[in-house]
C-alpha positions in Angstrom: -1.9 -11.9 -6.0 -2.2 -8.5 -7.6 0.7 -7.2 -9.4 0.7 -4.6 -11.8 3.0 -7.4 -14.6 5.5 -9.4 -13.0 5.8 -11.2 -9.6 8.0 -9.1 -7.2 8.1 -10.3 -3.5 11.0 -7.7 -2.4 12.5 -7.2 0.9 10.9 -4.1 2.5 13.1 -1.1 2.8 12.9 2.2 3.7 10.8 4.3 1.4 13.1 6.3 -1.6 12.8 9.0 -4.1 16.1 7.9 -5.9 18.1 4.8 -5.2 21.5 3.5 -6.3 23.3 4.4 -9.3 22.8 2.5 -12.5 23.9 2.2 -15.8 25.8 4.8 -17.7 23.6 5.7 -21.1 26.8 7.8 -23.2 27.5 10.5 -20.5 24.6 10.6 -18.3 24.3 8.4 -15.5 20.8 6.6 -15.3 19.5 5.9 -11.9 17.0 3.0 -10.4 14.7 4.2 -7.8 11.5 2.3 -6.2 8.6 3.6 -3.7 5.4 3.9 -2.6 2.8 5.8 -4.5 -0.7 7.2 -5.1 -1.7 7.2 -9.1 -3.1 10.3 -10.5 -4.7 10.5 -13.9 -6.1 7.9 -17.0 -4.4 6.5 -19.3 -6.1 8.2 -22.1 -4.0 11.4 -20.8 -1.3 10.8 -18.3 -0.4 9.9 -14.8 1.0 11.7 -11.8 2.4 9.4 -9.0 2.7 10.8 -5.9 5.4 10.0 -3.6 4.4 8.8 0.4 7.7 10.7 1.2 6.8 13.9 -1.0 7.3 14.5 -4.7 6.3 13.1 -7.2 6.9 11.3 -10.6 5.3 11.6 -14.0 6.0 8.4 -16.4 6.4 7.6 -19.5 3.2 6.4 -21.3 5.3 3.7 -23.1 6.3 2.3 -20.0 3.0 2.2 -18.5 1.7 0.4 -21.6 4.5 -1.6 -21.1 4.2 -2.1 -17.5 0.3 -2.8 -17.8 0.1 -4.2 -20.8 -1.8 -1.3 -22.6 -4.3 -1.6 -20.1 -3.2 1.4 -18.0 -3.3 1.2 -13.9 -7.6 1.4 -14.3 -9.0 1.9 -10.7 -6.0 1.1 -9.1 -4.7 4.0 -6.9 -2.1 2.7 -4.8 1.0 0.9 -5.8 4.8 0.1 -5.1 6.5 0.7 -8.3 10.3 0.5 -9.8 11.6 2.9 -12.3 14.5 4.3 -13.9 15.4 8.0 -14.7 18.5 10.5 -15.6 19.4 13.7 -13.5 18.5 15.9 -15.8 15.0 14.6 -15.7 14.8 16.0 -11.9 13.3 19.5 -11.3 15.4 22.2 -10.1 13.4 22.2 -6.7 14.3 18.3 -6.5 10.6 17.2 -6.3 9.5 15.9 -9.9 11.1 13.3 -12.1 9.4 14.0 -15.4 9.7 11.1 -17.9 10.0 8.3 -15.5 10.8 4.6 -17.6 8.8 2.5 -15.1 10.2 -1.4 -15.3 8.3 -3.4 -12.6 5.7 -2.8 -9.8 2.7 -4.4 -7.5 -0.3 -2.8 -6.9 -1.5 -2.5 -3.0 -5.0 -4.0 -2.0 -7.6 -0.8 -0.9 -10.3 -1.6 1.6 -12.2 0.3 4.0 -12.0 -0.6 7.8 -14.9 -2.4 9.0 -16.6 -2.2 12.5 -16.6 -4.8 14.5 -20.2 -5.6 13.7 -19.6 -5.9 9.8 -16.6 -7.8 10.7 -19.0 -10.5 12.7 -21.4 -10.7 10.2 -18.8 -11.1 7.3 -17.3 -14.0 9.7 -14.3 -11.9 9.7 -13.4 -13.1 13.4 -14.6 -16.2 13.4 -11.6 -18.3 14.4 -11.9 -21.0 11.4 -11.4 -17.6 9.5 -8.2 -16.0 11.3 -5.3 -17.0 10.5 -1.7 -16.3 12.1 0.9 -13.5 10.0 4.2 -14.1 10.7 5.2 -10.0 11.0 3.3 -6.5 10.3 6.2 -4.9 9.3 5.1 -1.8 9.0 2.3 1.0 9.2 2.1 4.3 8.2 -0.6 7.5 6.7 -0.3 9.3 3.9 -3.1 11.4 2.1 -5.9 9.6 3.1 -5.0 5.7 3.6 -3.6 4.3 5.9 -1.2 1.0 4.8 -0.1 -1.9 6.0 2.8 -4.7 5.0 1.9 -7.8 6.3 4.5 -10.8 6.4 2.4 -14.3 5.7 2.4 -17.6 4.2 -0.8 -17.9 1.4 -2.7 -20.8 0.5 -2.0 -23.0 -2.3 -5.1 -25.6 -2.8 -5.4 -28.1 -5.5 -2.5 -26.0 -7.9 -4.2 -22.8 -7.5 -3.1 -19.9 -5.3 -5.5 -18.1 -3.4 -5.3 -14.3 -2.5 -5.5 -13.5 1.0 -7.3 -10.6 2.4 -5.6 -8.3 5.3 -8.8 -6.9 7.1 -8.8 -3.9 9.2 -11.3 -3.3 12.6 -12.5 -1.5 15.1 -15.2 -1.4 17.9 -16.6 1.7 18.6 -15.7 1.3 21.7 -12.2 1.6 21.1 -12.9 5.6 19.8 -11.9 8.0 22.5 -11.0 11.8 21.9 -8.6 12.1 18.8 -7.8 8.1 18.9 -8.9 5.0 17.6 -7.9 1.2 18.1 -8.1 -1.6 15.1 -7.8 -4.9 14.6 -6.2 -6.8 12.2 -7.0 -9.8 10.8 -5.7 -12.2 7.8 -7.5 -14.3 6.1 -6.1 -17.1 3.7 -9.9 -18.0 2.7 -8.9 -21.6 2.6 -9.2 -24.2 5.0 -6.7 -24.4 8.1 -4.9 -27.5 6.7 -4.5 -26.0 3.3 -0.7 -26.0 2.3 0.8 -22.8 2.0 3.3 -20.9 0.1 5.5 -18.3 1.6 5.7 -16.3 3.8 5.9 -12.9 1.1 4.8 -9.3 1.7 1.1 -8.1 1.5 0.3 -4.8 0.8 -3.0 -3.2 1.8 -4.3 0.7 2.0 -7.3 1.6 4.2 -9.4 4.7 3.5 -9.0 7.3 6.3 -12.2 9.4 5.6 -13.9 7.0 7.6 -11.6 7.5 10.6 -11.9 10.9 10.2 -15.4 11.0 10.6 -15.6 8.7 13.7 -12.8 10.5 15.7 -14.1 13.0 18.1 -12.0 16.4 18.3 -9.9 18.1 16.3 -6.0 17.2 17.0 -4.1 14.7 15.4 -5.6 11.2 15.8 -3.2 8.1 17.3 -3.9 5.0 15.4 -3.5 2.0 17.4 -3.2 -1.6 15.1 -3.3 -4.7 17.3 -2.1 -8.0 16.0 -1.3 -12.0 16.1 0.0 -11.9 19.8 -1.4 -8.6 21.2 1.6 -6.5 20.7 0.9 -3.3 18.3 1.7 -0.6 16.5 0.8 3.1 16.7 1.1 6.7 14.5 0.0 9.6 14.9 -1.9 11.2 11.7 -2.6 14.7 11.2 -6.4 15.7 10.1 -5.4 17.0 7.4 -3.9 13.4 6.5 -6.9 11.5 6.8 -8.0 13.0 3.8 -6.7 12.7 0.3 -7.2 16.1 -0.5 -5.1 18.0 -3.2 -1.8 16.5 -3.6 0.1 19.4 -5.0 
């Protein structure tokens, strides 16, 4: 698994800025809050995290050490992360929290989509390699990835946990003016009669540049994901979100 210090499987919710009201710290109230976020920065500096519903949120070092154990997020650019903060740490416009105590988090997986080719050749589809999720909960773009939460049992072989991967494909022939179709795929890397543990939440980010360069046309592109049973899901991302870009 890949968490940025403690386990936290947590129900999936709706994406917030600022959450429910806390502790009371003499006469400020301090507030919890928890989202979705892209990591800006090095720890020999600062971070910025960027927030998938706007804003964003610049942490304390301290609790970054703390969080990372002085190791600092390293290449890691995508997370879901918990934190606490007072009003008066809020801009005036309402869109930064400077001085963010962060308490908890997980980092998301990054990948780029493969075509179907790759995806043949890495045995991504062959069947002993595909295993059944029980839900995609959820997709959505923001600034150049696209991500995923996938609801699935993992393996657990011989006292050892084994990281699943969440794989993400398309065959060219899927691209059609301003849309494109993937595949995904989850893979336990064990063998099919491995126990398992579960079912938690995995969370995955896809690089979008690729997409962007693929699509023919220049309107918004619809993103198709198929899954397990053939149902799907769909969004429509802008051009402009295909691409990380400046976040500002």
């Amino acid at each position: 698994m890949n968490y940025v210090k403690t386990i936290l499987f947590s129900a999936f919710a709706a994406i917030a800025l600022t959450s429910c009201l806390g502790d009371s710290d003499e006469d400020e109230n301090t507030y919890t809050a928890w989202g979705y976020y892209t990591i800006t920065g090095n720890y020999s500096s600062s971070y910025t995290l960027y927030s998938d519903m706007g804003g964003k949120v610049i942490p304390t070092m301290s609790s970054v050490s703390q969080l990372t154990n002085n190791e600092g997020f390293g290449n890691h650019s995508r997370a879901m992360l918990y934190f606490r903060y007072k009003p008066t740490q809020v801009s005036a416009d309402e869109k930064t929290i400077t001085g963010a105590e962060l308490f908890d988090g997980r980092y998301f997986d990054e990948y780029y989509p493969m075509s179907q080719e790759q995806a043949n050749n890495a045995k991504v589809t062959d069947p002993d390699s595909i295993f059944q999720f029980r839900e995609l909960m959820d997709i959505w773009a923001y600034r150049g990835y696209l991500n995923a939460v996938v609801e699935a049992p993992y393996s657990y072989v011989n006292g050892t946990n084994i990281k699943p991967t969440v794989y993400l494909v398309y065959d060219p022939v899927s691209i059609t003016e301003n849309a494109i179709t993937f595949n995904l795929y989850f893979n336990r890397h064990s063998d099919k009669t491995a126990p398992s543990n579960g079912p938690v939440y995995f969370y995955t980010s896809f690089y979008l540049n690729l997409v962007d360069e693929l699509v023919p046309g220049n309107g918004d592109v619809t993103i198709t994901v198929k899954y397990n049973d053939g149902s799907s899901k769909q969004t429509k991302v802008s051009r402009e979100n295909l691409r990380k870009g400046n976040y500002e």
